[in-house]
C-alpha positions as CSV (number, residue, x, y, z in Angstrom):
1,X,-7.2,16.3,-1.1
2,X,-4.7,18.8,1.1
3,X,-3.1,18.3,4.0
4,X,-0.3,20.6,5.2
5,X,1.6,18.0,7.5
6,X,3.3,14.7,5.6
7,X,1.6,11.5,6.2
8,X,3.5,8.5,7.6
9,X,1.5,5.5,6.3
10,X,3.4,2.3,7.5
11,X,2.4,-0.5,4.9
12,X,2.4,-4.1,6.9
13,X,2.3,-6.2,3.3
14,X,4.1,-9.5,2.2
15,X,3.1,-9.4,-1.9
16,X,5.3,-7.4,-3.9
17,X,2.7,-6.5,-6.7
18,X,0.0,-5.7,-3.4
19,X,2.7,-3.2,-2.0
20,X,3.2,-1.5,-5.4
21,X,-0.4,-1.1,-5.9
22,X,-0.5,0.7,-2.5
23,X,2.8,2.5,-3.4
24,X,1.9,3.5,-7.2
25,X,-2.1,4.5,-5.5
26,X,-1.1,6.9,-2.8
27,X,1.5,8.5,-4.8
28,X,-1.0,9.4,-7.3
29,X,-3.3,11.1,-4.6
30,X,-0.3,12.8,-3.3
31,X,-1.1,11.9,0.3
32,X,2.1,9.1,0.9
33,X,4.6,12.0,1.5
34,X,6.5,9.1,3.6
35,X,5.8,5.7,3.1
36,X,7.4,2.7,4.6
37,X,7.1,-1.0,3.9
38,X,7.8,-4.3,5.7
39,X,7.2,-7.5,4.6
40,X,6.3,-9.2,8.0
41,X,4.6,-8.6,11.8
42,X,8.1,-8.6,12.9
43,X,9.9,-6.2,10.8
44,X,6.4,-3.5,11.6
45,X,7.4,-4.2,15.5
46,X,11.1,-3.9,14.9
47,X,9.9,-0.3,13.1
48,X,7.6,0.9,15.4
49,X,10.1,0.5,18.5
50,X,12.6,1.8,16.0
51,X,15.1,-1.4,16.8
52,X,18.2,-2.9,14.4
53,X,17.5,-0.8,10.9
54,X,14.7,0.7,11.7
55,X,16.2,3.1,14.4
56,X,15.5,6.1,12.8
57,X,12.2,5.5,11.4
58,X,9.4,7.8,12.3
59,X,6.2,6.9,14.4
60,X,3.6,6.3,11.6
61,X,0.3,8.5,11.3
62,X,-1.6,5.2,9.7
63,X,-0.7,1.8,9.8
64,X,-2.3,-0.4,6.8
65,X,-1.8,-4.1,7.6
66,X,-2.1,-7.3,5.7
67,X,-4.2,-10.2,8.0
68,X,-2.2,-13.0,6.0
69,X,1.7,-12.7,6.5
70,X,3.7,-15.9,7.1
71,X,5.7,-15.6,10.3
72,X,3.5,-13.2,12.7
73,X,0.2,-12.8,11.1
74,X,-1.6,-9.3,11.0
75,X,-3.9,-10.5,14.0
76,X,-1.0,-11.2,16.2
77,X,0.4,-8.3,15.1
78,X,-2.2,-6.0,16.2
79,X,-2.6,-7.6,19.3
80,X,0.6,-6.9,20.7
81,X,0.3,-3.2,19.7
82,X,-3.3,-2.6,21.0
83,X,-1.9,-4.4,24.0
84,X,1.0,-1.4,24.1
85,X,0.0,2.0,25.8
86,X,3.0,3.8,23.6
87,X,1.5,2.1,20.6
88,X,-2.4,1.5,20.6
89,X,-3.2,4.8,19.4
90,X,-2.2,4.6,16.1
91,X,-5.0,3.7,13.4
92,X,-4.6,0.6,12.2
93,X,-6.8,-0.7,8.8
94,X,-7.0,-4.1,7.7
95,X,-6.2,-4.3,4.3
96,X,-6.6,-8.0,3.2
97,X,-8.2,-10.5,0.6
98,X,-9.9,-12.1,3.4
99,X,-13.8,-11.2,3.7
100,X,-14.2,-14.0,6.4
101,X,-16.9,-13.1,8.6
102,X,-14.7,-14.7,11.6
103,X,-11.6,-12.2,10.5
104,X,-14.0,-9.2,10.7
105,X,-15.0,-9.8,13.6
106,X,-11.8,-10.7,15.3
107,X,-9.8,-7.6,13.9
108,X,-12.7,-5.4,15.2
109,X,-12.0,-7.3,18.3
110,X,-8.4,-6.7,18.5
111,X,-9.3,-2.9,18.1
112,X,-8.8,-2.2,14.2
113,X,-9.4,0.8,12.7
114,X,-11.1,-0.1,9.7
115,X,-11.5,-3.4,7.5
116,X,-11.1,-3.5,4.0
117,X,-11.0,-6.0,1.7
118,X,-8.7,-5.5,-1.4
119,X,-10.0,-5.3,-4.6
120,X,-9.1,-7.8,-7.7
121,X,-9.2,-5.1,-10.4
122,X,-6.7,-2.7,-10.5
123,X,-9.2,0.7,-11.0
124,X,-11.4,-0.7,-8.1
125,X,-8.0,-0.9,-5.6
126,X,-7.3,2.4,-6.7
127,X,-10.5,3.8,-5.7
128,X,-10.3,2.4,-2.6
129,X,-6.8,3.5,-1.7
130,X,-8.7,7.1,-2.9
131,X,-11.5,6.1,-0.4
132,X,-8.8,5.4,2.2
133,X,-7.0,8.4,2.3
134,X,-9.6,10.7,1.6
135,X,-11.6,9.4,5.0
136,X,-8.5,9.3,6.9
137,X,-6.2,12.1,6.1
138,X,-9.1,14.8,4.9
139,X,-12.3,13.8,6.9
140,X,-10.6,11.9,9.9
141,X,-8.5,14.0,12.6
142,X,-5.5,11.9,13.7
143,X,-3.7,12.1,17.1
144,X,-1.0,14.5,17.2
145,X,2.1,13.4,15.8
146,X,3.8,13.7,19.0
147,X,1.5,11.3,20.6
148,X,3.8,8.5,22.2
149,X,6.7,9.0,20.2
């Protein structure tokens, strides 16, 4: 895969071992040029509108977001930012465990870019990480960077 720009993936997970797995997966493709991870709905908003630590933190390219986060879930989440003009267009993919028909359908709902549901084995979560950023930072053309922020 190339890609001349660095990527800004912001990863919206609450597992450690799930956020390494992301971490260790997108390094290897040499895609995650900057990466950033919260652990909850409200740390992602406090990074998108750059508040308290966060205040220098980039507008990301891609957000991957877990559906099952305690405190604000990944739904609520991505309803408030599809609800925000400065916001909404950044891609947003689910990345849960969940393959609920009901949490399909209500993420498409709420906009999302993409649903994918993790993978148990470690090989097949790589490959889908591959999948992930070969469709979205190879095949896929992103808003520009300086879209909204």
């Amino acid at each position: 895969m190339r890609r001349i720009d660095p990527v800004r993936i912001l990863l919206v997970e609450d597992d450690p071992g799930d956020q390494k797995l992301v971490k260790v997966s997108l390094k290897r493709q040499r895609i995650a040029n900057e990466l950033y991870i919260v652990s909850s709905g409200e740390e992602a908003l406090d990074f998108l509108y750059q508040r308290g630590e966060y205040s220098d933190k980039p507008r990301p390219d891609l957000i991957l977001l877990d559906l099952n986060m305690p405190g604000m879930g990944g739904k609520e989440f991505l309803r408030r930012i599809k609800a925000d003009e400065s916001l909404q267009t950044i891609p947003v993919v689910i990345l849960t465990t969940s393959d609920a028909e009901e949490d399909i359908i209500e993420s498409y709902h709420l906009h999302a870019s993409g649903y994918v549901k993790k993978p148990v084995n470690i090989e097949d979560f790589k490959r889908v990480m591959d999948e992930i950023g070969e469709y979205w930072f190879v095949i896929c053309k992103l808003p520009p960077k300086d879209e909204g922020g």
